[in-house]
C-alpha positions, 0 to 999 in steps of 0.5 A: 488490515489496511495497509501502505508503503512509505518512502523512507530516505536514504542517507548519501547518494548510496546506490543513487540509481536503485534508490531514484523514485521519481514519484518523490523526486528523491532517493528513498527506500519504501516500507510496507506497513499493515495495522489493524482496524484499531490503529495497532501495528501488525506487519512492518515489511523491510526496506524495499528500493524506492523504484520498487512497485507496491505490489511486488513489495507486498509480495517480497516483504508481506505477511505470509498469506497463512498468518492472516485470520480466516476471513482477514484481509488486507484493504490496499489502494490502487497500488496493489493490483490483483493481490489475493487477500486484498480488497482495493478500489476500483479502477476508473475508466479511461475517458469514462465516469464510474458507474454510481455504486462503484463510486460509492463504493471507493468513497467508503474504501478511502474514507476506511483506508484514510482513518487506518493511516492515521497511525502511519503519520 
């Protein structure tokens, strides 16, 4: 499965303070979406405050971890750390270069994740 939040926006300035996310400099509610390889919708989570983080949504607003196939995971971006079942990128290192492999690595993961979130645009 790959899966992503997206920002949805709010209509007014209802709960203006909640709702702020200054990644998007708007008022927004975020929605967890999971497809699988194919592109077809699996998971649709509910509406999230934007200034919600990823990890926590996927928590509250995820499939439970017994829905998932034996073997199935949930490849995420940097987003979602330390989440049982997914499979994100590696961090880079403060000041540092990736190691090669480790590079190689996250290039493959983007290219897999970029095609996955065709059907989300």
């Amino acid at each position: 499965l790959i899966g992503d939040t997206f920002p949805v926006g709010s209509i007014g300035r209802i709960l203006s303070d909640v709702l702020h996310q200054p990644k998007y400099a708007d008022r927004v509610y975020k929605v967890l979406l999971l497809v699988d390889h194919l592109g077809q919708y699996r998971w649709l989570g509910g509406l999230a405050c934007g200034a919600r983080s990823d990890t926590r949504i996927l928590k509250e607003c995820g499939p439970p971890i017994s829905s998932l196939k034996p073997g199935e995971t949930i490849l995420l971006d940097g987003g979602f750390p330390g989440r049982q079942h997914s499979v994100i990128p590696w961090p880079k290192p403060k000041m540092k270069t990736l190691r090669k492999t480790r590079a190689k690595y996250n290039h493959g993961h983007s290219f897999i994740r970029a095609r996955g979130e065709h059907p989300f645009c």
